[in-house]
FISE-422939 format. One record per residue: residue in three letters; z, x, y of N, C-alpha, C, O in turn. Coordinates in pm, whole numbers, plus 50000, padded with zeros to 5 digits. Each point is the difference from the previous one (the first is absolute). Layout:
<"ala",<Z,X,Y>,<Z,X,Y>,<Z,X,Y>,<Z,X,Y>> ...
END
This chain:
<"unk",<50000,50084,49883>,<50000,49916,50117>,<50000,50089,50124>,<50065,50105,50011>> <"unk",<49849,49838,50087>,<49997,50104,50121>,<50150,50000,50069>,<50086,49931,49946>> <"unk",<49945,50140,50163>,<50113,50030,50044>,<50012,49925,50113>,<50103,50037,50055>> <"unk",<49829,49850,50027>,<49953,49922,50040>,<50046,49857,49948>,<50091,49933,50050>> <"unk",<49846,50038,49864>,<50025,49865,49914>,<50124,49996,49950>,<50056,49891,49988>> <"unk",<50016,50244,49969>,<50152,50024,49970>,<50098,49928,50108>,<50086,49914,49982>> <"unk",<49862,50166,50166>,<50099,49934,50112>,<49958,49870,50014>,<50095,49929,50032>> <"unk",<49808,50015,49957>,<49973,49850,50030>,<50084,49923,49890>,<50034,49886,50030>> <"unk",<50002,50159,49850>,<50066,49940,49929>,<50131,50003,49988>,<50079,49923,49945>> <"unk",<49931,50159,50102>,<50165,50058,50028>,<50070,49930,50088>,<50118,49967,49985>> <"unk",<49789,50002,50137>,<50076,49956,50123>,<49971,49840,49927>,<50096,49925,50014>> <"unk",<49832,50040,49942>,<49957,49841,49956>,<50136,49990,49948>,<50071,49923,50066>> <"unk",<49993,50143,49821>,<50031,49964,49882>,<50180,50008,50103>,<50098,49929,49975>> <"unk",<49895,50149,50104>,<50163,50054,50056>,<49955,49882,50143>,<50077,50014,50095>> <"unk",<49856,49922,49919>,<49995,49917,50134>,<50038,49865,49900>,<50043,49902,50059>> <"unk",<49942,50090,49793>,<50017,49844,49935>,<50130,50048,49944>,<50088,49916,50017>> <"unk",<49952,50190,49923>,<50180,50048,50001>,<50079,49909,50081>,<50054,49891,49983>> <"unk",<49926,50232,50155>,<50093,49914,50094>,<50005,49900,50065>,<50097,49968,50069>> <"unk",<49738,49927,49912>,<50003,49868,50033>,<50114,49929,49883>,<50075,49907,50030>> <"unk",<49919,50158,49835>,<50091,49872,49928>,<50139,50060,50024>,<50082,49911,50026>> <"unk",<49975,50224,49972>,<50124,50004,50048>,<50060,49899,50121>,<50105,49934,49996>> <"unk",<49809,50074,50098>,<50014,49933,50143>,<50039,49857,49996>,<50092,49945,50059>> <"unk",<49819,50007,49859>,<49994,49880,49988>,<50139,49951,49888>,<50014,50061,49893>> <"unk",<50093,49812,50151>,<50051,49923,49866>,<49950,49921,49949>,<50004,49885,50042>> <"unk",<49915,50157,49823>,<49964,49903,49944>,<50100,49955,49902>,<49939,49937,49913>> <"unk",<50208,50066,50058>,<50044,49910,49909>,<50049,49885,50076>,<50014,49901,49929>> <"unk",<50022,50080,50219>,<50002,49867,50078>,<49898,49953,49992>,<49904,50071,50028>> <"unk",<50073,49789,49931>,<49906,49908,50000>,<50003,49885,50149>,<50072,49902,50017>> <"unk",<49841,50145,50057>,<49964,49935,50082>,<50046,49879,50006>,<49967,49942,49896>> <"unk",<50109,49975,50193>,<49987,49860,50013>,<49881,49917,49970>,<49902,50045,50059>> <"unk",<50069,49836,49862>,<49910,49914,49998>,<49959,49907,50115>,<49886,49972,50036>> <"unk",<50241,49983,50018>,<50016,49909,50043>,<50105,50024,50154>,<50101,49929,49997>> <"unk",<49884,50166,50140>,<50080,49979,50067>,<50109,49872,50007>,<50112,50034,49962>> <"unk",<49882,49897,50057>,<50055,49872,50065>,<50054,49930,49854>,<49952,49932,49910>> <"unk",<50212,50145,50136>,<50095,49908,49893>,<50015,49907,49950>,<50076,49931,50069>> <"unk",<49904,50035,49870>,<50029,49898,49847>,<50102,49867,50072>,<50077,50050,50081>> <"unk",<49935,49846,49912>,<50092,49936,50085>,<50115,49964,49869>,<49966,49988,49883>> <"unk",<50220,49996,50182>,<50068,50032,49915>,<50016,49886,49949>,<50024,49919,50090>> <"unk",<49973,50020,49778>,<50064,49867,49877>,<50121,49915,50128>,<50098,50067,50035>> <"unk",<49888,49807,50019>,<50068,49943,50037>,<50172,49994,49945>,<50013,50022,49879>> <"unk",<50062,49962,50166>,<50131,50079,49942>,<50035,49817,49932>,<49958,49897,50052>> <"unk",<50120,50112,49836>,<50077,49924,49909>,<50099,49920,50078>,<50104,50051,50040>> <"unk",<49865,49826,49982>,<50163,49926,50015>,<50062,49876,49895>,<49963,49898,49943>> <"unk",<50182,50205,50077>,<50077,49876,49977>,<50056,49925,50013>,<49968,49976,50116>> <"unk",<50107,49947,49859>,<50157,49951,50030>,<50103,50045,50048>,<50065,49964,50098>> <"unk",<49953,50126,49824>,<50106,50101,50015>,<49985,50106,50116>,<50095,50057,50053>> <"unk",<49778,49961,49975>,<49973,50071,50115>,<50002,49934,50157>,<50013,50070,50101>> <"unk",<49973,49800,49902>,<49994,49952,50073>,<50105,49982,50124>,<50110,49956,49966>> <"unk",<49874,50066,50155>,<50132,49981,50088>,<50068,49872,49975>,<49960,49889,49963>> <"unk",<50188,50175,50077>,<50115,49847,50008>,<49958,49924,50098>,<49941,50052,50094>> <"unk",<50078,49829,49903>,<49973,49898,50111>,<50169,49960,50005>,<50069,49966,49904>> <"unk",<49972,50051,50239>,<50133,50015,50049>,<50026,49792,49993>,<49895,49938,49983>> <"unk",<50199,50000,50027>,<50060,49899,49993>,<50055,49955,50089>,<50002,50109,50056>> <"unk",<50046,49829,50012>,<49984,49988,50174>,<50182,49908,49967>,<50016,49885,49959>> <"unk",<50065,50192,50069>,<50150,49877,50021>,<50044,49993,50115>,<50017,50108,50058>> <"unk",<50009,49792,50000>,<50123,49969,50205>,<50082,50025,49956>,<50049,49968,49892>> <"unk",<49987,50104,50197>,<50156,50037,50026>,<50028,49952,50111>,<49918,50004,50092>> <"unk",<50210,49936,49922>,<50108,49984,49931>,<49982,49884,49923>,<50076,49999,49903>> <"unk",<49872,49931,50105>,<50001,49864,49911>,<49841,49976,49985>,<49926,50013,50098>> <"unk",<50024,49950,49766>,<49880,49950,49967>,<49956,49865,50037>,<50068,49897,49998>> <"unk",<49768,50122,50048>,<49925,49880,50067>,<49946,49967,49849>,<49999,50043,49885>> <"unk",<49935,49799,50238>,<49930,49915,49878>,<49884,50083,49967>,<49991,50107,50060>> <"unk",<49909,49861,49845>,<49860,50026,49995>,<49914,50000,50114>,<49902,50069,50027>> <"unk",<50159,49834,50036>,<49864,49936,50084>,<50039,50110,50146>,<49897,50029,50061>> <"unk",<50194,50016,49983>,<50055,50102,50096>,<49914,50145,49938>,<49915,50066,50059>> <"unk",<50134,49950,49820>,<49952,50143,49997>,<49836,49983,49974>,<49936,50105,49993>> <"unk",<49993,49771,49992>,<49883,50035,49993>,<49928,50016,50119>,<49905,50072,50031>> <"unk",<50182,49819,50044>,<49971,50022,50164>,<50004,50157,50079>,<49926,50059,50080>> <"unk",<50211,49975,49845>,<49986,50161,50071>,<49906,50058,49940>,<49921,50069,50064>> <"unk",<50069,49914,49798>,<49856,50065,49938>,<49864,50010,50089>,<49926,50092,50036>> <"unk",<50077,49784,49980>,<49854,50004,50095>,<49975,50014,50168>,<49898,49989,50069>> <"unk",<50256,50044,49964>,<50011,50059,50094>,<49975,50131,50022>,<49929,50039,50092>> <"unk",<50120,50026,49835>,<50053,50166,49966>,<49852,50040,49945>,<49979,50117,50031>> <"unk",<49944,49844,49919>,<49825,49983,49937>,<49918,50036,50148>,<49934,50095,50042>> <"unk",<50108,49781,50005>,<49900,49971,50126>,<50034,50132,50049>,<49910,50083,50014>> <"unk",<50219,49949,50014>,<50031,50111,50154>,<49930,50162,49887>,<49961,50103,50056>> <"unk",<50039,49884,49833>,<49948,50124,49967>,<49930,50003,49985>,<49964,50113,49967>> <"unk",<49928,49786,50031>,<49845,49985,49975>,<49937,50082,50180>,<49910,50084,50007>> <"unk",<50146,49875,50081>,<49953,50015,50128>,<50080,50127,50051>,<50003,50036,50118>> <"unk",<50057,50022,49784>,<50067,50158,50019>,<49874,50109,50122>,<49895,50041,49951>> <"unk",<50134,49987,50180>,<49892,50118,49983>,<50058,50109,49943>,<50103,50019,49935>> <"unk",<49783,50066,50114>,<50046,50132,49915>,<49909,50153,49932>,<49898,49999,49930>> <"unk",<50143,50061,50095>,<49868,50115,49905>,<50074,50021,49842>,<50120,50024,49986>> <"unk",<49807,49965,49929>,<50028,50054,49850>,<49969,49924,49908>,<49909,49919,50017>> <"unk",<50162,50089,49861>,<49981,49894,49929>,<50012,49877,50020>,<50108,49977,50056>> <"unk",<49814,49905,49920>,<50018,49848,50019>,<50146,49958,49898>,<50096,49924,50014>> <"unk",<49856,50174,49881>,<50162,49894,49872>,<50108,50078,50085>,<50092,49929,50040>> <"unk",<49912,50186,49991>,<50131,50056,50054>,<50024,49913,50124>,<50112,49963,50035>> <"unk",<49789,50009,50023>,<50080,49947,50097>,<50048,49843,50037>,<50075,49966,50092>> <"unk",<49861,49956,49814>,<50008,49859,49929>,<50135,50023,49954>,<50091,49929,50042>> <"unk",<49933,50178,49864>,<50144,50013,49920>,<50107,50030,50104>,<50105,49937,50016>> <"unk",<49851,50172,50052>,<50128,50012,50141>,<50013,49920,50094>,<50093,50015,50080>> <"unk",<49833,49900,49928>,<49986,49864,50123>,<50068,49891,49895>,<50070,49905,50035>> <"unk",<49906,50120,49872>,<50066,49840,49943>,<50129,49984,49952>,<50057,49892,50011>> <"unk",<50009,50235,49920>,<50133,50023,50022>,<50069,50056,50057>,<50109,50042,49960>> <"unk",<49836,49976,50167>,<50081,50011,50125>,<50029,49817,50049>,<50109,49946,50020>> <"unk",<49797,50013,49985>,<50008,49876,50012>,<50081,49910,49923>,<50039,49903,50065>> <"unk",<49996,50101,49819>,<50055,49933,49908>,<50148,50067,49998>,<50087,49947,49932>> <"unk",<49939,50168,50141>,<50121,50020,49997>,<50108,49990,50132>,<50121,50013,50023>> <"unk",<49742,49951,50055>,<50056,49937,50140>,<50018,49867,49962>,<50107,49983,50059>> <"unk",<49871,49918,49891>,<50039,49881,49933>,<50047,49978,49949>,<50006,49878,49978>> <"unk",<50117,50256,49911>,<50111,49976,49996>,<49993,50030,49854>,<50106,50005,49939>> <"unk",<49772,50018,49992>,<49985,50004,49840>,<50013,50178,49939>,<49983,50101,50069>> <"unk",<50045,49894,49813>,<50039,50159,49969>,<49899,49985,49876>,<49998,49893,49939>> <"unk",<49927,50202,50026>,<49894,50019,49871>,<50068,50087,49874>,<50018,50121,49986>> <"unk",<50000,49809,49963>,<50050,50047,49875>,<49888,50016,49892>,<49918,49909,50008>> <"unk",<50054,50189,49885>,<49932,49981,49909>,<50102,50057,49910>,<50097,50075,50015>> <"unk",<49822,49835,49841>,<50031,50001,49889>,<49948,50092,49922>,<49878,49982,49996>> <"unk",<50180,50176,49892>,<49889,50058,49979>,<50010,49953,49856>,<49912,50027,49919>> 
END
């Protein structure tokens, strides 16, 4: 072989060397940028929040009183302003309200 065709092969053969050193080929490329979306999460029962129980103090009303404050204490947290969450602030507007009316939330666990 001429001394010529030697270096042309030499540098060929040491220019495809250090292309595969260079390169990782045991990471396999992503297929697919754009993540997979995650399995909706499991509910249960048991997971579920307490719903608090509404008693007057000092002395217990009829039904028809506490449903009234119910839909009082509703209304004033429905029309809450505010920046953030809507349930947080439905939940902090309404038993604030319900405890200005004299009721204490008890839950059962």
């Amino acid at each position: 072989m001429p001394w010529r065709l030697r270096k042309v092969v030499v540098i060929i053969a040491g220019g495809l060397v250090l292309a595969a050193c260079g390169s990782d080929a045991s990471v396999p490329l992503p297929s697919d940028p754009v993540p997979m979306p995650r399995p909706a999460p499991k509910f249960s029962a048991a997971s579920a929040p307490v719903v608090p129980t509404w008693r007057h103090l000092p002395e217990p009303v009829s039904a028809e009183q506490f449903d009234q404050d119910k839909a009082t204490c509703t209304q004033i947290a429905r029309s809450t302003p505010g920046v953030g969450s809507p349930e947080i602030k439905f939940y902090l507007a309404f038993t604030n309200c319900m405890r200005s009316e004299g009721y204490e939330a008890t839950s059962k666990l």
